[in-house]
C-alpha positions as CSV (number, residue, x, y, z in Angstrom):
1,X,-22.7,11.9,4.3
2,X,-19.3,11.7,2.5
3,X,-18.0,7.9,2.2
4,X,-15.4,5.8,0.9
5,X,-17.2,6.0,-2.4
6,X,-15.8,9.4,-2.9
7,X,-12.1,8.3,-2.6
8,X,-12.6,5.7,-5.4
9,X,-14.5,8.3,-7.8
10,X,-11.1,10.6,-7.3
11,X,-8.8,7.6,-7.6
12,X,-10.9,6.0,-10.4
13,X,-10.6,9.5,-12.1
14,X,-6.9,10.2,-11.8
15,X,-5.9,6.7,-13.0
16,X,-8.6,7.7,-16.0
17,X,-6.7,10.7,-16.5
18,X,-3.3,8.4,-17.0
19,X,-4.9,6.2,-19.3
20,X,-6.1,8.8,-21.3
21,X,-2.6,10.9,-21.1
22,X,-0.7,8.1,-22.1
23,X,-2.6,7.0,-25.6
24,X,-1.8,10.5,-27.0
25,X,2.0,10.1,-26.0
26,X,3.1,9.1,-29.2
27,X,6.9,9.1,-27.7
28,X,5.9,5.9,-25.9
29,X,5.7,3.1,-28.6
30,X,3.4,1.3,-25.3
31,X,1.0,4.1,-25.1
32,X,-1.5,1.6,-25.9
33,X,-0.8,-0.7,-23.5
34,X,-0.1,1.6,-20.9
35,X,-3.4,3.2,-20.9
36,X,-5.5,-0.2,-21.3
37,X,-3.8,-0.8,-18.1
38,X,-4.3,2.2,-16.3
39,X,-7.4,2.2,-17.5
40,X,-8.8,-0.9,-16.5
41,X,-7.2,0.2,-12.8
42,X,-9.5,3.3,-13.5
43,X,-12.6,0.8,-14.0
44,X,-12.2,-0.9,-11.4
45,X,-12.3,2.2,-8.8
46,X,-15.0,3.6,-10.7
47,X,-17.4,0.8,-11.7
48,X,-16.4,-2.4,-9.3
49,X,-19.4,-2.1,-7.4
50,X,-21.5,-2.9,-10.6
51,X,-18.6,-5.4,-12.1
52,X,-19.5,-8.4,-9.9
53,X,-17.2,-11.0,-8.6
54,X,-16.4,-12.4,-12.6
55,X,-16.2,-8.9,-13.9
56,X,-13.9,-8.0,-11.4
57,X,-12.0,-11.5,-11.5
58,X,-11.5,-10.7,-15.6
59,X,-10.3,-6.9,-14.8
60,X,-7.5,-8.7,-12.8
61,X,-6.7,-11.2,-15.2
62,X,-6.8,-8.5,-17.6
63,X,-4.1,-6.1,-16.0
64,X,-1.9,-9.6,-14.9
65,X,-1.7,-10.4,-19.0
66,X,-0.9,-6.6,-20.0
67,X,1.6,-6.9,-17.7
68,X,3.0,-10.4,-18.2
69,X,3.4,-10.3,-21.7
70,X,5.4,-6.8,-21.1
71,X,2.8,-4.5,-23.4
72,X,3.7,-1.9,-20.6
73,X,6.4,1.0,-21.6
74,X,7.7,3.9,-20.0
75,X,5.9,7.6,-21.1
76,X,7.6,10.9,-22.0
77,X,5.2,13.0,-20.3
78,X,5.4,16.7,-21.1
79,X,6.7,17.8,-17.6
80,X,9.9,19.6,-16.3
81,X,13.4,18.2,-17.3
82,X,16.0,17.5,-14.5
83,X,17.8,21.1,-15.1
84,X,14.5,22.7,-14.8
85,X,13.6,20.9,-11.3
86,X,17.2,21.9,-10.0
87,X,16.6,25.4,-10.9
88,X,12.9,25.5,-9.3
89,X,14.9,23.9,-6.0
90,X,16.8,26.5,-6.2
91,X,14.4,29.5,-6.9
92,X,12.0,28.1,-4.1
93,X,14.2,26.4,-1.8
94,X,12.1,25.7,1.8
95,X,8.4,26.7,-0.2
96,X,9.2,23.0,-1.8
97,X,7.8,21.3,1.3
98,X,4.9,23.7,2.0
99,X,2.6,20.9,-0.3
100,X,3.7,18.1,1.6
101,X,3.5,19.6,5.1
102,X,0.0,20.6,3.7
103,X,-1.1,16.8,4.2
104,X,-0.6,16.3,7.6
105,X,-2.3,19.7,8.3
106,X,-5.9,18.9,6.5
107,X,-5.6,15.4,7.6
108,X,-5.7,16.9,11.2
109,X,-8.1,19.4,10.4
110,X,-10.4,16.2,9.1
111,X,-10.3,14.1,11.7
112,X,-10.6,16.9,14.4
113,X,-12.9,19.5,12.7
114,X,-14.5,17.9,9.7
115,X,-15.6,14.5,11.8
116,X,-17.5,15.9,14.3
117,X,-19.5,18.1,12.1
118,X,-23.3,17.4,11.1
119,X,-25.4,17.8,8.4
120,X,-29.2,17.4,8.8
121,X,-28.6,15.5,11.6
122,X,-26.0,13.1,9.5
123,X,-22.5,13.0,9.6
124,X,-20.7,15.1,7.3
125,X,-18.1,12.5,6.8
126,X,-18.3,8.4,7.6
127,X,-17.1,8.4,10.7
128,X,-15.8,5.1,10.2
129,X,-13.5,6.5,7.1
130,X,-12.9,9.7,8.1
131,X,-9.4,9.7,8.4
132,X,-9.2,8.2,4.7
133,X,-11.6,11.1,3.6
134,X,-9.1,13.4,5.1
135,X,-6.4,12.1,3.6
136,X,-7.8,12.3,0.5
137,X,-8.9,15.5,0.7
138,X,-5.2,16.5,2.1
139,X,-4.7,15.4,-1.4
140,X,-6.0,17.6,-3.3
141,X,-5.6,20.4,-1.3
142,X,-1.5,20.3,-1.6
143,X,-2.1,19.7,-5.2
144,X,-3.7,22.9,-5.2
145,X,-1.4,24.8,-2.9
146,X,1.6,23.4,-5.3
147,X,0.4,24.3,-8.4
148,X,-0.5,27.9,-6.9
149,X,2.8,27.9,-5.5
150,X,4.9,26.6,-7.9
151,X,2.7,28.6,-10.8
152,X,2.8,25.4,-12.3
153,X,0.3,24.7,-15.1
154,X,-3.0,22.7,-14.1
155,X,-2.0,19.1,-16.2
156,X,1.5,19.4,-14.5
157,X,0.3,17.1,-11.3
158,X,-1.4,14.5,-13.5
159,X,1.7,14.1,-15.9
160,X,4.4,13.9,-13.3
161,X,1.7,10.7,-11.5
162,X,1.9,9.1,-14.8
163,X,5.7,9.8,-15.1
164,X,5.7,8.3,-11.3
165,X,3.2,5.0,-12.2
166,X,5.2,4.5,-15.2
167,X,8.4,4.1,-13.4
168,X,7.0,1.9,-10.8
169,X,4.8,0.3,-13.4
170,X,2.4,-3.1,-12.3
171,X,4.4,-2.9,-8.9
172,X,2.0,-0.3,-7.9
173,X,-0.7,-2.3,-7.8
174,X,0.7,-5.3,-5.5
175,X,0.0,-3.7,-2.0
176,X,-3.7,-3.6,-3.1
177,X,-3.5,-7.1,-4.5
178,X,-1.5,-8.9,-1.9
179,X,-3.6,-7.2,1.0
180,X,-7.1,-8.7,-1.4
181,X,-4.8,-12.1,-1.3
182,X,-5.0,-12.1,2.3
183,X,-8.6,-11.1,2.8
184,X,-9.2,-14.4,0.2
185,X,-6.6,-16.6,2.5
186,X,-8.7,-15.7,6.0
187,X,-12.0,-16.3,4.6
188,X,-10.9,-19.7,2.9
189,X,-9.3,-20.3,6.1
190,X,-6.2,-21.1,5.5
191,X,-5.5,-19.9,8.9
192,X,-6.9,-23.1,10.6
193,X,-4.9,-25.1,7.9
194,X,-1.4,-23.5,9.0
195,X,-2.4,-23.7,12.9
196,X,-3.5,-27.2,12.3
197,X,-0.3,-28.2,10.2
198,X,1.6,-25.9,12.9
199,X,0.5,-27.9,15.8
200,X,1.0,-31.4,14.5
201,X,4.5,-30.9,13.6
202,X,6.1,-28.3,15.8
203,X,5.5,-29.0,19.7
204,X,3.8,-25.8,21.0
205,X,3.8,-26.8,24.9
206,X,5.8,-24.1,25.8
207,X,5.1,-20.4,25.9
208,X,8.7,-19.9,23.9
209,X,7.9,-22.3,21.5
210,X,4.9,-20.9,20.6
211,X,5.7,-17.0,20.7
212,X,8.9,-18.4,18.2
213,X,6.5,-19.6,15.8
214,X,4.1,-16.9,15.9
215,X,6.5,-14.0,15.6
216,X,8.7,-16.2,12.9
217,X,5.4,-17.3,10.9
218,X,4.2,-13.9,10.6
219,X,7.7,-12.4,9.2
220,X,8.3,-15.4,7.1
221,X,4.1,-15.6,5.8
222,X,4.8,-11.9,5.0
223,X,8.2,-13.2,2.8
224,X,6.3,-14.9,0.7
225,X,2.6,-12.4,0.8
226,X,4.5,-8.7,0.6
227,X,2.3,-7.7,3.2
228,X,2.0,-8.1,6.8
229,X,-1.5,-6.9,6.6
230,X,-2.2,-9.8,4.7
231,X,-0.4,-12.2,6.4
232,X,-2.0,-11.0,10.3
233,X,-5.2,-12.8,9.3
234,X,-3.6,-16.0,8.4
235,X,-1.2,-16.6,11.1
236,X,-3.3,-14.9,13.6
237,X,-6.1,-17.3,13.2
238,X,-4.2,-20.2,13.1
239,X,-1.3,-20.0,15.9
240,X,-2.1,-16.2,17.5
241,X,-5.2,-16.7,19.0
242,X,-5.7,-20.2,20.0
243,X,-2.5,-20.9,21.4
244,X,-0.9,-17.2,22.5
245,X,-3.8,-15.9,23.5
246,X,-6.7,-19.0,24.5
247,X,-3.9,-21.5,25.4
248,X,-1.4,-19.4,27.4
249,X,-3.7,-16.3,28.3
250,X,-1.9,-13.9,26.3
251,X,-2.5,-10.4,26.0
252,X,-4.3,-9.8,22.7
253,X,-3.3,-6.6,22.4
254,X,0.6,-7.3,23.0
255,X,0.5,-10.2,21.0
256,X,-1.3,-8.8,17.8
257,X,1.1,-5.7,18.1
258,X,4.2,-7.2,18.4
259,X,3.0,-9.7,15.5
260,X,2.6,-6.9,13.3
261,X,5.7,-5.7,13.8
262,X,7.5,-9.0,13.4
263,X,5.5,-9.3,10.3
264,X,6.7,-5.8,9.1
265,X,10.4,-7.4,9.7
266,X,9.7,-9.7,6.8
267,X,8.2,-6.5,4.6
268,X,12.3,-5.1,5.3
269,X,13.4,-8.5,3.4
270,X,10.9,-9.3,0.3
271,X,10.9,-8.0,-3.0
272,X,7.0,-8.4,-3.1
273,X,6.8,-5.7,-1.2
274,X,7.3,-3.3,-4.0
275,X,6.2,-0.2,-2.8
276,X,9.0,-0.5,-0.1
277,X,11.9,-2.2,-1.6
278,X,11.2,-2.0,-5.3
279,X,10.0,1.5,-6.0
280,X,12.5,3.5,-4.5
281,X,15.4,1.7,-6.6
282,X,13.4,2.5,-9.9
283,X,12.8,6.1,-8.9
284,X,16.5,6.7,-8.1
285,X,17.5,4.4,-11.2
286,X,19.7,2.4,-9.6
287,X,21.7,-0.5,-11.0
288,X,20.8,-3.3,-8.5
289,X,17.0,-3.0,-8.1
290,X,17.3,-5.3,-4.4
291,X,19.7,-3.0,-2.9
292,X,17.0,-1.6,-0.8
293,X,16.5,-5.5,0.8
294,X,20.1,-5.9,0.9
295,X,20.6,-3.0,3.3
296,X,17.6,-3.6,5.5
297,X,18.4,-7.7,5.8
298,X,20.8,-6.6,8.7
299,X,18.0,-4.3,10.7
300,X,15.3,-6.8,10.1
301,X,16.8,-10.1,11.6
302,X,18.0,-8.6,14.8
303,X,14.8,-6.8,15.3
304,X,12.6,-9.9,14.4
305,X,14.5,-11.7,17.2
306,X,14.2,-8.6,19.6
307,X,10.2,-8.7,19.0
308,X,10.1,-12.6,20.2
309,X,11.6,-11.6,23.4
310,X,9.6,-8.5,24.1
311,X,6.6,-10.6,23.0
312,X,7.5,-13.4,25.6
313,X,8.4,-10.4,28.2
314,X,5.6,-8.3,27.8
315,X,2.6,-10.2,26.3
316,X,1.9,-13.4,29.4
């Protein structure tokens, strides 16, 4: 059987690949620091099963000082200048998306073909990760269908991701850190703590009250985590389930729904979400690096208060 194991070996290999890529770029005077980093990412996909909670705790504390004390740069990879990518648009023209519509088409493949299969009685993939497998295997796949397509050379895809994690630098790791944050937060159970704190100064007697807070917490926990994934836990366990849904007899599935989506409302307003707001500013190299949040502020506030109301509509 195929499991989650196999995503990490690939990830742990790529990010390898970048660490290893960036100490020969002599262009970058970070190179050093730049593959210590990624390489330490590559460790921890590869050997954080063995690490142990204080090996793992030191990888983290490693990256955080690489990162802190700015030892990261930005490459030079050998890869395709602007002009040369404007003239492959050109050459190719619609065959540009065939790689990326090649992702949805193995991940459907997976799930529907690949899942149910068996092997010796077991399943070839882990049911339980399948679509991740698939995705992962879409992957690859499209990486191989590009460079076939494109007649690119075989290094080309693993420059152009270090070009990519160079530009977005540490942020691409705060999704993954955040979401651990909030897996931390629940099991230390902060959750109880905010209901408890929640309860004894805000009067939750009425079902308007109570939706308010929920749907406000979980936008405004998600401010302040970057991820709304991380903040569901928290704010679920402390004011979602024992008040919406024990107290007033709500839905769970209407309330938990809706609470996500009034927690993605905050991931439209906060710079910790990088990956959202902070990225695509550093790939388009623009000058104000929140102009992403400052466009989105006036999307997320009217539909943070439209989610209350279908949430006190919809959920009782």
């Amino acid at each position: 059987m195929i499991k989650l194991g196999a995503v990490y070996l690939l990830a742990g290999l790529v990010f390898g690949a970048f660490s290893l890529l960036s100490a020969t770029d002599r262009n970058n005077p970070k190179r050093f620091g730049n593959a210590a980093f990624w390489g330490l990412v590559s460790l921890s996909f590869l050997a954080g099963d063995h690490l142990g909670d204080v090996g793992n705790g030191l990888l983290v504390v490693g990256l955080a000082l690489i990162a802190g004390f700015g030892w990261l740069g930005r490459g030079q990879p050998a890869t395709t200048s602007p002009e040369a990518r404007r003239v492959l648009a050109e050459r190719y023209g619609e065959k540009l998306f065939v790689p990326a519509l090649t992702v949805p088409v193995v991940v459907i493949f997976g799930v529907l073909v690949l899942k149910p299969l068996t092997v010796g009685g077991q399943p070839l993939l882990d049911p339980k990760q399948a679509t991740l497998l698939s995705l992962a295997l879409a992957a690859v796949v499209a990486t191989i269908v590009g460079l076939v397509l494109l007649r690119q050379p075989p290094l080309s895809p693993l420059q152009e991701g270090r070009r990519l994690m160079d530009t977005v630098g540490w942020a691409a790791l705060l999704p993954q850190a955040l979401a651990a944050l909030g897996a931390v937060f629940a099991i230390a159970g902060v959750g109880q703590v905010i209901g408890d704190l929640v309860t004894a100064w805000i009067p939750m007697d009425t079902r308007l009250a109570a939706v308010a807070v929920y749907c406000l917490g979980m936008a405004g926990f998600t401010v302040i985590m970057g991820n709304a994934f991380a903040a569901f836990p928290v704010l679920t366990a402390g004011v979602g389930l024992p008040i919406l849904i024990q107290r007033f007899g709500g839905d769970p599935a209407v309330v938990c729904a809706i609470g996500m989506l009034s927690g993605f409302c905050g991931t439209l307003m906060t710079p910790l979400a990088a990956n959202f707001n902070l990225v695509p500013p550093a790939l388009l190299e623009l000058d104000d690096r929140y102009s992403v949040i400052k466009a989105q502020i006036p999307t997320a506030i009217p539909l943070l208060i439209a989610n209350m109301g279908l949430m006190y509509a919809f959920a009782f």
